[in-house]
C-alpha positions in Angstrom: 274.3 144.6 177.4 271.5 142.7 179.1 273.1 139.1 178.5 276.1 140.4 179.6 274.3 142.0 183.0 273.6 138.4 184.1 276.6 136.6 183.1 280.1 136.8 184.0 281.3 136.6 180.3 279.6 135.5 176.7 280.8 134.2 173.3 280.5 136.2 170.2 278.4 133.2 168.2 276.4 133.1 171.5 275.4 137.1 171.9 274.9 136.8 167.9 272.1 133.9 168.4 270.6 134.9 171.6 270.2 139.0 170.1 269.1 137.8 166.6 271.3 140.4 165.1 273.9 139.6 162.0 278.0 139.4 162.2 278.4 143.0 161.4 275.5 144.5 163.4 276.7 142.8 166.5 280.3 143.7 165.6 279.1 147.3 165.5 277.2 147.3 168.6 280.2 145.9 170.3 282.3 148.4 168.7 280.4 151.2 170.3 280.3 149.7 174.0 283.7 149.0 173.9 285.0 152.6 173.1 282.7 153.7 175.2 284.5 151.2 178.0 281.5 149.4 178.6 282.3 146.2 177.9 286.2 144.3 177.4 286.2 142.3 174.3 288.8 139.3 174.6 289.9 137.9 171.5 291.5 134.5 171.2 292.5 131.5 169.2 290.8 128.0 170.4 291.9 125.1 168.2 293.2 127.8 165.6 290.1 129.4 165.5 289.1 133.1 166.3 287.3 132.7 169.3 285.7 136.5 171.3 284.6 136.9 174.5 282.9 139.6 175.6 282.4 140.8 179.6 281.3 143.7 180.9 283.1 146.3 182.6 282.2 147.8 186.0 281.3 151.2 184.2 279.1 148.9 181.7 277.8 147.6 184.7 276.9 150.8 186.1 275.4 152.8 183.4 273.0 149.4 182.6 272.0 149.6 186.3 271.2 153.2 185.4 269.5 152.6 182.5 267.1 150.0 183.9 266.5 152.7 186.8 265.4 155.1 184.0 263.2 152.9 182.0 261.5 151.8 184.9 260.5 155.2 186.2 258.7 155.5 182.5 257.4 152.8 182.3 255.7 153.8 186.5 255.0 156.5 185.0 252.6 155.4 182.8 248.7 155.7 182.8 246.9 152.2 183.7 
């Protein structure tokens, strides 16, 4: 979700290189934030190829905002 945070939309084959994870990790990830309506998955044909684009949804949008909120306050929190 944080590639998606700072872009307006990202490829499959890009998300998979920049994350390091496989075909079927990614696919499950984005599985799991899609159902959870976190992110809209887009899937085309370009040149009659699959093509997928993935953006992220206002309430992805959100709950990342509130997730960086709640790591930082750990990570504050923390002894020097």
């Amino acid at each position: 979700m944080s590639y998606l945070y700072v872009v307006e939309s990202a490829d499959f084959t890009f998300l998979m290189r920049q994350t390091g994870l496989t075909w079927g990790n990614l696919s499950s990830h984005m599985s799991k934030l899609e159902d959870a309506g976190y992110i809209k998955v887009i899937k085309e044909f370009v040149d009659k190829k699959p093509h997928t684009m993935l953006t992220l949804t206002d309430a992805g949008r959100e709950a990342f905002r509130a997730y960086r909120k709640s790591i930082k306050q750990v990570l504050d929190e923390l002894p020097d």
